[in-house]
Wavefront OBJ file of the C-alpha trace (Angstrom):
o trace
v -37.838 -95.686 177.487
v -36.878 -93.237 180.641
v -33.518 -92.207 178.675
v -35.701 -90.445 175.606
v -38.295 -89.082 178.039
v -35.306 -87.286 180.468
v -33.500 -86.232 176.933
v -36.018 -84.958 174.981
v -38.271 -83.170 177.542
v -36.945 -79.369 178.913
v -39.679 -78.683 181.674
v -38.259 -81.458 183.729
v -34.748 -79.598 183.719
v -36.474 -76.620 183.946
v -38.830 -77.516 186.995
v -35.573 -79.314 189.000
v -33.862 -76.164 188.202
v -37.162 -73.847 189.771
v -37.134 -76.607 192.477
v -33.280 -76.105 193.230
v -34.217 -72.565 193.194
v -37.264 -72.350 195.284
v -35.384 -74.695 198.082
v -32.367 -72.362 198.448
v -34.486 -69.528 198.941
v -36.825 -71.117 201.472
v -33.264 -72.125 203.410
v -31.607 -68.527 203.251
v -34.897 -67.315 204.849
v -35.117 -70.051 207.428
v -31.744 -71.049 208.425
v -30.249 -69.412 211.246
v -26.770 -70.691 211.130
v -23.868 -69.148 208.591
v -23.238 -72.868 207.305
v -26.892 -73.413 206.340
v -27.291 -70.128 204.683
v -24.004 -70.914 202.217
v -25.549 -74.058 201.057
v -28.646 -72.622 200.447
v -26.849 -69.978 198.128
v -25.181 -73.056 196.753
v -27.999 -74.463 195.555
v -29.727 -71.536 194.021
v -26.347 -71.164 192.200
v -26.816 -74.707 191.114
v -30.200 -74.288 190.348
v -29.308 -71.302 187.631
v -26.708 -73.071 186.207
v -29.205 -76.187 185.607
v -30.842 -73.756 184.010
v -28.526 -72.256 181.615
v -26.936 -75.644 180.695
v -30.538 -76.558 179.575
v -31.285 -73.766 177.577
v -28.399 -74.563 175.850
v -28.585 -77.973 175.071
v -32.309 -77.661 173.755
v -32.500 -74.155 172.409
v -29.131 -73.854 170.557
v -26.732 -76.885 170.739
v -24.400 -76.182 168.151
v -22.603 -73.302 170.371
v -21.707 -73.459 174.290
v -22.603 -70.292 175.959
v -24.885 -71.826 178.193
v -21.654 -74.326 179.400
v -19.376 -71.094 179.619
v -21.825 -69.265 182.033
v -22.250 -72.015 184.052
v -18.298 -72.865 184.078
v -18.283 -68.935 185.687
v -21.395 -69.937 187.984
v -19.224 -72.724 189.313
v -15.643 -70.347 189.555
v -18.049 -68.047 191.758
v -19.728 -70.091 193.913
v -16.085 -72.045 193.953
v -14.865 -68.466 195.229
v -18.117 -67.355 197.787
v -17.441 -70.993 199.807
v -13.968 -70.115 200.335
v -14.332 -66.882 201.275
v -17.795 -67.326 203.022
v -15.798 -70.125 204.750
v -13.431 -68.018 205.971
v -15.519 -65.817 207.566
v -17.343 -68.166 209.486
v -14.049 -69.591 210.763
v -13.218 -65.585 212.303
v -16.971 -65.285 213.580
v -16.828 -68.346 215.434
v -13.347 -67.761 216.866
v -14.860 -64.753 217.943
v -18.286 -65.209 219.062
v -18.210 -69.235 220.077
v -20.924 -69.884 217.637
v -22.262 -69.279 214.068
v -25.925 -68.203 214.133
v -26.926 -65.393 211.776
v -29.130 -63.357 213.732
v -27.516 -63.751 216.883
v -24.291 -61.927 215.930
v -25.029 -57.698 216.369
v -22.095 -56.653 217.122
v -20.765 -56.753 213.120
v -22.913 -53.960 211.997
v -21.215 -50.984 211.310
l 1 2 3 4 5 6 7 8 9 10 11 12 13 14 15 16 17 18 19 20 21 22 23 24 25 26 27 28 29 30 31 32 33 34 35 36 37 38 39 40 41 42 43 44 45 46 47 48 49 50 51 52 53 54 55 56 57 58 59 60 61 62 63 64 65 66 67 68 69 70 71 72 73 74 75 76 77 78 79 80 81 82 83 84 85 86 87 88 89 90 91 92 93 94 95 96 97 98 99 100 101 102 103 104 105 106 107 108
């Protein structure tokens, strides 16, 4: 009964996908540490591909764009952990912590 509702029904993909969305945002905006800001990003990443996977599945099945973009989603966000991750490492090596707002001496 649960399995035809989930399958057959976009807006719940949709709203978990505005949800996903809508939660990263409110965590960029209110996080203060480095860590807490690239998971937020993560999951508004998330959230789009959600998003395009489901638009493909119910709009146009037959071809796979909506898979290929969110294959590229996940190769980017694969990329912006690493190299987010790595800068983190060199800021706290530097300044002895990792809070966002706290670090001034960066801006150029």
């Amino acid at each position: 009964m649960t399995g035809d509702f989930l399958s057959g029904n976009l807006y719940i993909y949709l709203y978990i996908s505005l949800f996903l969305l809508c939660c990263g945002i409110l965590g960029i905006l209110y996080r203060k540490t480095l860590i807490g800001m690239l998971i937020s990003m993560e999951l508004i990443m998330n959230g789009a591909g959600l998003n395009f996977v489901a638009f493909n599945r119910f709009t146009a099945p037959d071809n796979a764009y909506g898979m290929v973009f969110t294959l590229f989603i996940m190769g980017i966000a694969a990329a912006e952990a690493a190299i987010a991750l790595g800068i983190i490492i060199l800021i706290f090596r530097k300044f002895k912590h990792i809070e966002g707002g706290a670090i001034k001496e960066m801006k150029g």
